[in-house]
Every structure is written in C-alpha cells, then in structure tokens.
N, C-alpha and C positions, 0 to 999 in steps of 0.2 A: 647409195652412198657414194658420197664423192672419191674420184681416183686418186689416191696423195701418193702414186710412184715420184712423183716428181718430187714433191716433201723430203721423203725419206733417200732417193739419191740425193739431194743437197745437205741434208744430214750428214750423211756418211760422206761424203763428199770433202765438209769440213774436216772431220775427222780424219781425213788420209792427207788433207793439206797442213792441220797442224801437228801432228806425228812426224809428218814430211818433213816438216821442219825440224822437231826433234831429233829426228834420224841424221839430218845433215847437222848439228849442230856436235854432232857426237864425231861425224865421220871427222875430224878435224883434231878429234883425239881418240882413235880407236884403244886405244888401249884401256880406255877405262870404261867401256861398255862392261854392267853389273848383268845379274840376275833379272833386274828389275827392268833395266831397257829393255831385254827379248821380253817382257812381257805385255809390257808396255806398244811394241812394235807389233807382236801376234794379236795383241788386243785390236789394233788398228788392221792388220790383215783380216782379221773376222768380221769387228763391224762396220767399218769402213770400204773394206775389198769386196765382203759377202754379198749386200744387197746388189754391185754392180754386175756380179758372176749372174746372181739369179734373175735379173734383171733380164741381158742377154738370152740367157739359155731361156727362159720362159718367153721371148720373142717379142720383147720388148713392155713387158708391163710386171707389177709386182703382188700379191695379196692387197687388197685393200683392207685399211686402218683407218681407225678415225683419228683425224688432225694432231687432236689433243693430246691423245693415250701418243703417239710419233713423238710430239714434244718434250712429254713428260719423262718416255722412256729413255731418248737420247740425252737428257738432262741429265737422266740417272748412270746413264755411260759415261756419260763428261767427269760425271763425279766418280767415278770409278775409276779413270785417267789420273787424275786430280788426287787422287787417294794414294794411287802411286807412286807418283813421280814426287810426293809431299816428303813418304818414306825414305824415297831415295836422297832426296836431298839433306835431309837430318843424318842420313846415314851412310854416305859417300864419303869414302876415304881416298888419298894417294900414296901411293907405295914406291917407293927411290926404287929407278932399276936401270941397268942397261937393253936397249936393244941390240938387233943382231948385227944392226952397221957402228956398234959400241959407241953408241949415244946415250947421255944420260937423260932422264926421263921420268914422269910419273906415273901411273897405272892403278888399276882399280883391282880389287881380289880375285875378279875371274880371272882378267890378264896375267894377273901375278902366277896364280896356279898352271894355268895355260904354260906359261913361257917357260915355268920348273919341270913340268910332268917330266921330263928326261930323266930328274932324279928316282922316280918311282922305280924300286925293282922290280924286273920285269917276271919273277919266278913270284911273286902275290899275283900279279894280273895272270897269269897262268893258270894260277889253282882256281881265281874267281873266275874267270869266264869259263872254265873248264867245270867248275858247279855248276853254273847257267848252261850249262849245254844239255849236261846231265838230265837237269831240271825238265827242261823244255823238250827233250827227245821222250821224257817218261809222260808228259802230258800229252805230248803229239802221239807219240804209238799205243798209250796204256789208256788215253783218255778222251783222242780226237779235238784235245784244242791245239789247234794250229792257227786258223784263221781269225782275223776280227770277228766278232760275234759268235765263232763256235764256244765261246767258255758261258756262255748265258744258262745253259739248260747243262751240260757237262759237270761244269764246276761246284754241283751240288752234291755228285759224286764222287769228291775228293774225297781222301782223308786227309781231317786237319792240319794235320803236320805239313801234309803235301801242300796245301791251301798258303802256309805261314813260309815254306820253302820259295811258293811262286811269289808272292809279293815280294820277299826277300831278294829275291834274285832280278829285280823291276830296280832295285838300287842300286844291286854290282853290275849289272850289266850295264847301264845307265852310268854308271864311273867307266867299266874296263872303255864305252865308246868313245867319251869323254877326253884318256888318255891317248887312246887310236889318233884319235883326230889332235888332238895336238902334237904328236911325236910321229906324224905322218910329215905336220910342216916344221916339227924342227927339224927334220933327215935325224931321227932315232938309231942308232943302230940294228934296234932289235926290227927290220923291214917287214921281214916275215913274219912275224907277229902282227906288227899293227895290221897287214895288208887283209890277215885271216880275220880279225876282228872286225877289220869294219867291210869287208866281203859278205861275211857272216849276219854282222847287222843291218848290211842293202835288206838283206833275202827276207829277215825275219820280219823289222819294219816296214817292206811290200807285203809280204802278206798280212799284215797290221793296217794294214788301207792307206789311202790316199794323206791322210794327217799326219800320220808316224812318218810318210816316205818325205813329205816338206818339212817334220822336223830333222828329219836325219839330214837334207841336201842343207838346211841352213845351218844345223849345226856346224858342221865341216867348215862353210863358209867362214860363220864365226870364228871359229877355231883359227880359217887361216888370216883374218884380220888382227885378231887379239896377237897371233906370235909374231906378223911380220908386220904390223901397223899399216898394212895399206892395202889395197886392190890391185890386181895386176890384168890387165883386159884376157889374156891368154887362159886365165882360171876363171873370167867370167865367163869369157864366151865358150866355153868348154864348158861350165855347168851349164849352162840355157839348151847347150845341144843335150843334154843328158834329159834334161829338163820336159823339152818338148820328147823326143823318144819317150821317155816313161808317162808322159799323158797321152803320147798319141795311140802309144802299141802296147807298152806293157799294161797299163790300170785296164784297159778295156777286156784283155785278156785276164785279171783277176778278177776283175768283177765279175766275167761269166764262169769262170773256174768255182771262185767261192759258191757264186750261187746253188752253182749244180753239187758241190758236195753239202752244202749245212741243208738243202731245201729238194733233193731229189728223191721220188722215193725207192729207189731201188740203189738204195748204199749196201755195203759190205759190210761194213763195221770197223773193216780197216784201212786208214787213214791215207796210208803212200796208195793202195788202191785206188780208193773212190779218188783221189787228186787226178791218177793217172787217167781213169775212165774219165773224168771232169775234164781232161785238158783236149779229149781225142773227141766229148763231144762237144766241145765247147769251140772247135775249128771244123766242126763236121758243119754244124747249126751258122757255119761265115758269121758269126757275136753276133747276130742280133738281139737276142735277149741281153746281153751285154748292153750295146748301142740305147737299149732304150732303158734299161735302168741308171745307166751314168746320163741321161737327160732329163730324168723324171729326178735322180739326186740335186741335179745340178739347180733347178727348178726352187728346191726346198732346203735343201740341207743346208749352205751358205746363211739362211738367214737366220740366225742362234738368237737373234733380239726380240723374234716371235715369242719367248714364253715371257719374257718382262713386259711385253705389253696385255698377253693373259694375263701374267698376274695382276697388273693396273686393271683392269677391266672389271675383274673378279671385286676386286677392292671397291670400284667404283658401284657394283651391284650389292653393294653391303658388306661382301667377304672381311671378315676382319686383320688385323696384321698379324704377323705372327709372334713378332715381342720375341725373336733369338729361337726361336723352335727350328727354324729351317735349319740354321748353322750348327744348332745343337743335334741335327738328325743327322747333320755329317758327322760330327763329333762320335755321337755313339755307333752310327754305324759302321766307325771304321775303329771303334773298342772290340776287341777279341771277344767273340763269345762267351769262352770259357770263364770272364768275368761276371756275366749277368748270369743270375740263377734263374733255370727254369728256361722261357724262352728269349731269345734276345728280340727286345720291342720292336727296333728299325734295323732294317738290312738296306735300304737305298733313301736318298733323303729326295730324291726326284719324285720317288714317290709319293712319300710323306708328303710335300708339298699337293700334288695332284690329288688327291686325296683329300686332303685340307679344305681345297676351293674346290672339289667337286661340284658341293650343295651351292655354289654361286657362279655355276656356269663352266666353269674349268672343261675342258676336253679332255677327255683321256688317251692313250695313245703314245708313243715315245715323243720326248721333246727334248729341248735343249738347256740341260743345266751350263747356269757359269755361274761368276763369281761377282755377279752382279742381279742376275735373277734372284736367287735365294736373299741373299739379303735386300731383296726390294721387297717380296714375302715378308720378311720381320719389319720394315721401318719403312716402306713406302720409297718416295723417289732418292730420298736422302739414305736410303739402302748403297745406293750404288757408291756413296763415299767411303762407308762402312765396311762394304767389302772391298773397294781398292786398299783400305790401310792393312786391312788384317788380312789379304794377302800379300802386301807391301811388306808385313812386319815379319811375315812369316819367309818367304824369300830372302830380306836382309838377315835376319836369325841365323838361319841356314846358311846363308854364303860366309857369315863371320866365324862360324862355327867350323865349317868347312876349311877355312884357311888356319886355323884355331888347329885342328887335328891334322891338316897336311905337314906342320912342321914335324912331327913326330912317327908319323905314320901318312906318309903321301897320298897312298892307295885309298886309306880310308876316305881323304879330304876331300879326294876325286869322287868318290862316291856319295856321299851328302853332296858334293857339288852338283855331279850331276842329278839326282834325285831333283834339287832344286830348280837344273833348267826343263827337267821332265813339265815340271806343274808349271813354270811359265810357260813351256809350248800347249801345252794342251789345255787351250782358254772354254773349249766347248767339255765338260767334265762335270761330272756330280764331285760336289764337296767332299763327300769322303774319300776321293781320290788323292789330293789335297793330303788332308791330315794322315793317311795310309800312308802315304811317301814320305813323308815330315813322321811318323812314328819309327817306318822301319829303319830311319836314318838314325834314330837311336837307338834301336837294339842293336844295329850295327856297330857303333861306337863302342854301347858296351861290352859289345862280346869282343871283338877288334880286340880292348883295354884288357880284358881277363885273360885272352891266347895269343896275341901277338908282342912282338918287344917290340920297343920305341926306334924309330930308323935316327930318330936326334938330326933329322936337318934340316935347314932352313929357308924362307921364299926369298931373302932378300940377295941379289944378285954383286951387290958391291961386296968393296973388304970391306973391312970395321973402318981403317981409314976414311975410307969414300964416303961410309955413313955420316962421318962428325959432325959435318956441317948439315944436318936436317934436325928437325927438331923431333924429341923421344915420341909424341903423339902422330908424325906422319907415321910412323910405323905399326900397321893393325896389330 
C-alpha cells in the first residue's frame, strides 16, 4: 500500500493554517474569545499538531492509510470545524464593559465572567475546594486513585454516593480553577488562596497526564488574555520556560512513577507508599522505561483521527451506520444507574461502538473517542458536522447559562463555566464525558438554588448611566 504521510501532514497542515487564522483573527479582540474558540483551537492542536508530533517521534513516517478513507476522514473534521464555529456565530453575544486601563469595550460571557470573578466570595470557594480535597484524599488513600488510569479497575469499588461525589467535584473544582486563574490576574486580594488553588491544581493535573497539565498552562494563559486583553512577552516567555521544564524533567519522571505503581507487582496497597518506592525506583532504573514509553506514546497517541478512519473502513466493509446509537451510548451511559432497573445496558459508548464494528473488521484494543468519531458511527462523513453542532450547542448552552446563574450566585456561574471549558479542552474523550459534565452542571444549580441565597450581583461593569446608550439585546 501506498505511503500517504505526506497526504495526511498536508491535511493537517491545512488545518493548523486555517485555525491559524482564526486564532489571529480573534487575537485582535481578546476579549470575546467564548467556550467554543478553545475548542475550536484544541481541536486544531489534536488534529492538525497530532499527526506532526507522531510524524517526528516515529522518525519520520506515519501508519499508512488508504488515500480515500484520509480524504473522507478529514472532510468529516472540516465538518466538525464547521459545526462549530456555525454555533458560535448564531450565538456570539457582546457585553459593554470597561477594561483595566478604563476603556470601554465589548466582550464575550467568558470574558465578562473572567474580568468579575473578584466579586465571588471567597468563603464558597473555600468550603468547595475544601470538598474537593476531601474527596480526592478519600479516593487517593481509601481507594488508590490518584493517578491517570488508576480509576479504571478501582472505581468499581466505589460506593455510589462516592462515585456521584467524584464527578461532582470534576465541576467545583473545575470552577474554584477557573476563579484562581482569573483573580491571580486581577491582583485579588485573597493571594493566598488563589496561590493554594492553583498550586494544588499544577500537582493534581500532573498527575492527571500530559493533557490535564496543557489544559491547565493554557488555561491560565486564557485567563490572562481575557482580563488584560493582551499578551505581555515576560508571561510568554516565562511559560515556554515552565513549558519545556515539565516536558523535559517532570512528565518523564511521571511517566516512570505512574507506571511502576498502577503496573508493579509488588505494591503495598498503600498509595503514598508504592508512590514513594515508585519514585526511588524509578531514579535508581536512570527513566529508562520512562524514555521509551513517552516514544512509543508519542508514536501513537497524537494521532486521535485513527478511529474515524476505522470506522470508514468498517463502513466500507458493509458495517452498517449507526442512525444515533453511538451518541445515544453516551447518553445512557452517563444516566445514573439507579435509573435503569436491573442492569445498566452501556457503561462506555467507546465501546459500544467497537463492539458494534467488530463483525466488520474493527480492532479491538483502546482507542480514541472524540466528537467526531462517534458521530461518523451514526451518519458517515457528514457525522462530523453533526457533532461539531451538538457539541457547539451544548458548550454555548452552558456558557449562557453560566453567565445566567453568575449574576446571582458567581461561584455557581464559575462552575458550569468551567465544566464547560473542561469538555472543550478535552477533544480526545468518550461522549459520556461530555454529557457527565453538562448533567452534573445541573444538579449543581439545583442544589446551589435549594441551599444557597442569591449574592444579587451583576456582570456589567458600567453605571446604569454608561449603559443607556447600548441597546437592551447587547446585554446577555
């Protein structure tokens, strides 16, 4: 079979030239960067950056692919682009505001929320991340999930309540970072706070892998664009040094850390232990088992467009579509059990799909859901438009909502907020991640509404004066 590296880096190629452009077309008004640009932007980090990483690291060649199944599959990403940025545009609002050199100005809902979080009091962010710690120390000492992929085989051992706790707390944490990072660049008073927060979330997010620790540094980034409308080279080139450091020294040493406690066999049982023993062999052994598993990732894991072209292939061998089964496996499997009597049908919709196409060639094996695969599964190429909307709808939902309950209650707002850049950063994700984060954002709300009072204040930054001249619609 013929080599098509060349094919698919021009592919991809395209795609990090016309994002590129998107990107720059935004940088010109930072402050209305939505939900849906970082996703839009990750999207292009994965399939656009991915194949070049694995490109490299594999020594200059890629899996070969046939021609077609390349074409059809990057059509089906274009239209997942496309599906996006459709939503955003139907759905893009501006919001009157002052900046910090008291310029008036328009802004988008993240901005708007970003440049308030000051007003959140800071005794809710206290008791929530003071939950999430709770949480996360009962499951790291009681349960051994601490690391990326320790909860796979663990998390069966929960009890449910604990199970509904941990998701729940994927939301407030996910807000308390959210505030950190913004009232880091407004100069908050509360210093010590934000410093502990987002101290806290470097550590957790490292041990969350490589993908948690690039959403966390670009968060921040964000964060510091949206408050202060601009880049400053002294905060760029200060992250790029942090940047290089945690690829060059720290992931090597978690990668051989994690390995040695989730895959050794002479663990303890307990948790701070097997780390400690993990970190003393894992500098005894100079990373080599380290070194060659972050080359054998590097290799493969970047390339996430791999299972859309399985499923074209499958398709093409007979496999039938799936007519909304895939998106509906997310659906149910991230409905609470205790709703289905008896046993609950689907627990991961990745698999459902594999499963599905087995009988037509499918591999089995972990792979890479996104939110373009699965609905290429139910509708073929034109899948991929399918799921940019209804991730599109689902993101602006959530941000409007978000700014909808920060007037009343900030902390909450910040929390569905952040929920929401959660599932835009993480573009490699089974669907029921997705709808899990978008569910718990409303039992959140509800419970918020049933035990908390209304804090009664508002995003817009002018007097009521300043407002008169804009029309009642500029205001979400």
């Amino acid at each position: 079979m013929e080599d098509t590296s060349g094919l698919q880096l021009m592919l991809a190629s395209m795609i990090l030239i016309a994002i590129g452009g998107h990107f720059l077309y935004k940088t010109r008004h930072w402050g209305t960067i939505s939900v849906i640009d970082i996703a839009v932007w990750m999207g292009a980090v994965y399939f656009g950056l991915g194949p070049w990483v694995a490109y490299f690291a594999a020594g200059g060649h890629l899996p070969i692919v046939e021609q077609e199944l390349l074409i059809r599959g990057y059509i089906a990403i274009w239209l997942y682009f496309l599906g996006l940025i459709a939503v955003q545009f139907f759905t893009e609002i501006r919001i009157p505001t002052v900046n910090q050199e008291g310029q008036h100005e328009f802004v988008g809902r993240l901005a708007s929320m970003l440049r308030d979080a000051g007003r959140t009091k800071p005794g809710a962010i206290i008791i929530c991340y003071a939950i999430v710690l709770v949480v996360r120390t009962i499951l790291a000492l009681g349960y051994g999930i601490l690391f990326s992929s320790s909860g796979f085989d663990n998390v069966a051992k929960l009890p449910y309540l604990l199970v509904m706790f941990r998701l729940m707390c994927e939301v407030v944490a996910g807000g308390c970072l959210l505030w950190a990072c913004a009232a880091f660049w407004l100069g908050n008073k509360h210093r010590g706070l934000v410093i502990f927060i987002l101290a806290v979330e470097a550590v957790y997010n490292f041990m969350q892998g490589r993908r948690w620790m690039m959403s966390y540094f670009i968060l921040i980034a964000l964060a510091h664009i949206a408050v202060r409308g601009k880049i400053r080279f002294r905060y760029l080139a200060l992250g790029a040094a942090v940047a290089a450091l945690f690829w060059a020294v720290l992931m090597p040493a978690f990668i051989g850390i994690r390995k040695t406690v989730l895959w050794a066999p002479n663990q303890t049982g307990e948790i701070v232990t097997d780390v400690w023993n993990a970190t003393v062999k894992y500098y005894d052994e100079k990373n080599t088992p380290a070194d060659d598993t972050i080359n054998r990732e590097l290799k493969t894991r970047p390339l996430i467009a791999g299972f859309i072209f399985q499923i074209l292939e499958c398709q093409d061998h007979g496999g039938p579509m799936m007519m909304g089964r895939a998106i509906g496996a997310g659906v149910i499997a991230a409905t609470p059990r205790y709703l289905f009597p008896g046993t609950k049908p689907i627990y991961d919709s990745e698999l459902y799909v594999l499963g599905f196409y087995a009988p037509y060639g499918m591999p089995g094996g972990d792979t890479d859901s996104t939110w373009v695969a699965e609905p290429v599964a139910d509708f073929g190429v034109i899948g991929g438009l399918m799921g940019g909307l209804i991730l599109g709808s689902i993101l602006a939902v959530g941000e409007r909502i978000g700014l909808a309950v920060f007037r009343d209650r900030p902390w909450v707002g910040l929390c569905v907020t952040g929920a929401m850049v959660s599932i835009a950063f993480l573009v490699e994700q089974n669907l029921e991640a997705t709808w899990e984060l978008a569910r718990n954002s409303i039992f959140l709300i509800i419970i918020a509404k049933l035990i908390t009072p209304a804090q009664h204040t508002t995003v817009e930054s002018f007097g009521d004066e300043e407002l008169a001249g804009y029309p009642e619609d500029s205001l979400a």
